[in-house]
Residue frames as a rotation matrix with the C-alpha (Angstrom) as fourth column:
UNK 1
0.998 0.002 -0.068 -19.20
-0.063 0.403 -0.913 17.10
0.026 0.915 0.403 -1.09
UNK 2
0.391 -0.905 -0.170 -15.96
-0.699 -0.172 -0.694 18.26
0.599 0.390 -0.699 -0.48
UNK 3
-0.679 -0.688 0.257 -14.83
-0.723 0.687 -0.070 15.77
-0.129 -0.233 -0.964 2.16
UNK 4
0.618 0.785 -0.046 -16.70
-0.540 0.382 -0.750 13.30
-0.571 0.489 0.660 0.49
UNK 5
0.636 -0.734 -0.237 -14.11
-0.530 -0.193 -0.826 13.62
0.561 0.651 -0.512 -2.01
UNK 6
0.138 -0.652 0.745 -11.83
-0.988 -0.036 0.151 13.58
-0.072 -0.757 -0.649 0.78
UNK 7
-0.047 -0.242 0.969 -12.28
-0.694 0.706 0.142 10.51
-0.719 -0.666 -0.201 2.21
UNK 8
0.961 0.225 0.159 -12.14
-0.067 0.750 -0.658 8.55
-0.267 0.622 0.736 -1.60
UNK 9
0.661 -0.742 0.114 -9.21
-0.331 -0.425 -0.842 9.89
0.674 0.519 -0.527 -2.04
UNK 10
-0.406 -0.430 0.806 -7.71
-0.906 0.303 -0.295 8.52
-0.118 -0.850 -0.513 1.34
UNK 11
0.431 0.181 0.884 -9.12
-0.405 0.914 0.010 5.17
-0.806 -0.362 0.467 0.42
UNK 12
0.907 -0.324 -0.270 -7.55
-0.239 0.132 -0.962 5.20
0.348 0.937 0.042 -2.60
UNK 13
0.256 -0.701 0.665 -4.59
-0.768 -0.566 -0.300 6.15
0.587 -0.434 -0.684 -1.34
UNK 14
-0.273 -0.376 0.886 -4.43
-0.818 0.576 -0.007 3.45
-0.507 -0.726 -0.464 1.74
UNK 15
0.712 0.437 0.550 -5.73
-0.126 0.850 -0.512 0.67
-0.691 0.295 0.660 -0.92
UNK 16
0.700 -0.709 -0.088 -2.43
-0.378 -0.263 -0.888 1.77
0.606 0.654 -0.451 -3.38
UNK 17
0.327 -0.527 0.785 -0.76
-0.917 -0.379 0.128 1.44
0.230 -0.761 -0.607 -0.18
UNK 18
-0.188 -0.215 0.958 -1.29
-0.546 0.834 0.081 -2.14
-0.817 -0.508 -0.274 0.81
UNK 19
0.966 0.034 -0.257 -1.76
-0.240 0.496 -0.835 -3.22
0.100 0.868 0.487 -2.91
UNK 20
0.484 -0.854 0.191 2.24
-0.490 -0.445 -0.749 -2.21
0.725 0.269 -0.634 -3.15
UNK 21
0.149 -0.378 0.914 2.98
-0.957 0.178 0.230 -3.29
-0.250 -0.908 -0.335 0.46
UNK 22
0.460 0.203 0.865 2.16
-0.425 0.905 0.014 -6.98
-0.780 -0.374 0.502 -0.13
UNK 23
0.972 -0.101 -0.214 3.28
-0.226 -0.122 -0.966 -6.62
0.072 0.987 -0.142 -3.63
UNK 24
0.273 -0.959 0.074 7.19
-0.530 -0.214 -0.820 -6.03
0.803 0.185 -0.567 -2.01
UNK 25
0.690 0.268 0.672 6.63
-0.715 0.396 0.576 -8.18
-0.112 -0.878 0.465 0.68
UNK 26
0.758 -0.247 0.604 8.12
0.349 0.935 -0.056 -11.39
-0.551 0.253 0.795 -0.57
UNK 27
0.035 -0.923 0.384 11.35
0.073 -0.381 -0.922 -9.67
0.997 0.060 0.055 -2.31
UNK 28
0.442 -0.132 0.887 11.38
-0.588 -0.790 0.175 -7.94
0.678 -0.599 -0.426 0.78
UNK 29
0.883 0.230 0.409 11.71
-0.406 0.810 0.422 -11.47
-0.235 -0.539 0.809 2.70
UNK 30
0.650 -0.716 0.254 13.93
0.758 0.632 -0.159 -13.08
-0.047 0.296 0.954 0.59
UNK 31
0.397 -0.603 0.691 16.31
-0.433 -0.788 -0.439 -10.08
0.809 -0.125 -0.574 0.94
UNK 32
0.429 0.073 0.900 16.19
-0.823 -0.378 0.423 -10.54
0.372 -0.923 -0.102 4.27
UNK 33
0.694 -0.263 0.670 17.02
-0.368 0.671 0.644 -14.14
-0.619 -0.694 0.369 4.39
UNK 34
0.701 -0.708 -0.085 19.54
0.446 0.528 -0.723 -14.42
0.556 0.469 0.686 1.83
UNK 35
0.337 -0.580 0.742 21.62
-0.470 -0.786 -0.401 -11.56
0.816 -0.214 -0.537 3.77
């Protein structure tokens, strides 16, 4: 049960991740090419 748990919590976690990633992507970009 317990890593069960575990491993929702680590998809959570890596789905927060690349929600956020792609999210700052495109700022991130245009940063990059106004500099």
């Amino acid at each position: 049960m317990n890593s069960l748990n575990n491993d929702k919590v680590k998809r959570l976690l890596y789905f927060i991740i690349g929600v956020l990633f792609f999210a700052f992507l495109p700022s991130v970009s245009r940063l990059l090419t106004q500099s």
